[in-house]
ZADOKE-749015 format. One record per residue (C-alpha): residue in one letter; x, y, z. Coordinates in steps of 0.001 Angstrom, whole numbers, plus 500000, padded with zeros to 6 digits. Example, Ala and Ser with C-alpha at 12.3 -4.5 7.8 and 13.67 -1.06 7.14 Angstrom:
residues 2
A512300495500507800;S513670498940507140;
END
This chain:
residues 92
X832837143781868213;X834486141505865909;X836485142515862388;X834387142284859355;X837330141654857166;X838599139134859351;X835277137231858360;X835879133574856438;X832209132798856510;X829125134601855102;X827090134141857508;X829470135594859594;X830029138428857898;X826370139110857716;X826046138750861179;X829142141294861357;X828007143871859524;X824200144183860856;X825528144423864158;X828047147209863273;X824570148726861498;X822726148477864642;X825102150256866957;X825764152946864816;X822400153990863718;X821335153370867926;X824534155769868855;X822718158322866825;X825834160481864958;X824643162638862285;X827600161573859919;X826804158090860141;X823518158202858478;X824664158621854664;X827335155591855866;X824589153514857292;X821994154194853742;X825007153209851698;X825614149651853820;X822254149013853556;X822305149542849721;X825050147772849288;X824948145182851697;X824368142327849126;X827207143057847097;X829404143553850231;X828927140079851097;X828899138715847940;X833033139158848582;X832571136680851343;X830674134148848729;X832884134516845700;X836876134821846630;X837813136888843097;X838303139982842237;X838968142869839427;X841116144926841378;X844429143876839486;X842764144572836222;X841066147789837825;X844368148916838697;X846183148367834993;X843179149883833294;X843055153270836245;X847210153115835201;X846683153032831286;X844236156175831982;X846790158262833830;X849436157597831072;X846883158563828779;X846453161435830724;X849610162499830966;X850846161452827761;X848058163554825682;X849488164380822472;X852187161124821664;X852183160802817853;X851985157072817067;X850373154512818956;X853337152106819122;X855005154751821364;X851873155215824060;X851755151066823484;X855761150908824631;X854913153468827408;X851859151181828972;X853857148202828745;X857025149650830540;X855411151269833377;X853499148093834374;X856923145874834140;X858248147828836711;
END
């Protein structure tokens, strides 16, 4: 069975994916079957990554790191000081 990620084609991929659907819902394992609804749900969107080569992650990732500073940093006085801690931690 080929890699899925390893896909450069959509049609590929597609191709990829239903066959990875097919033997796990035919090999029957009870903890497959929430993985199996949740490819089929999403199946359109997974492929859509194949279609469109961008992402959000980067900005996903700064805005989950501005959260845990906020998190942590619950309480900071001003907001130049949480606005010098944001912009140090993601320089480094």
């Amino acid at each position: 069975m080929q890699n899925l990620l390893n896909s450069r084609k959509y049609f590929q991929a597609t191709k990829i994916l239903r066959e990875f659907r097919m033997h796990a819902y035919v090999a029957d394992i009870p903890e497959f079957k929430a993985c199996l609804t949740m490819l089929k749900n999403w199946e359109p969107y997974i492929l859509n990554a194949f279609i469109c080569p961008y992402s959000n992650g980067f900005t996903e990732g700064i805005n989950n790191t501005i959260k845990v500073i906020k998190r942590i940093a619950y309480g900071y006085r001003n907001f130049d000081n949480f606005r010098r801690r944001i912009l140090h931690t993601l320089q480094t």
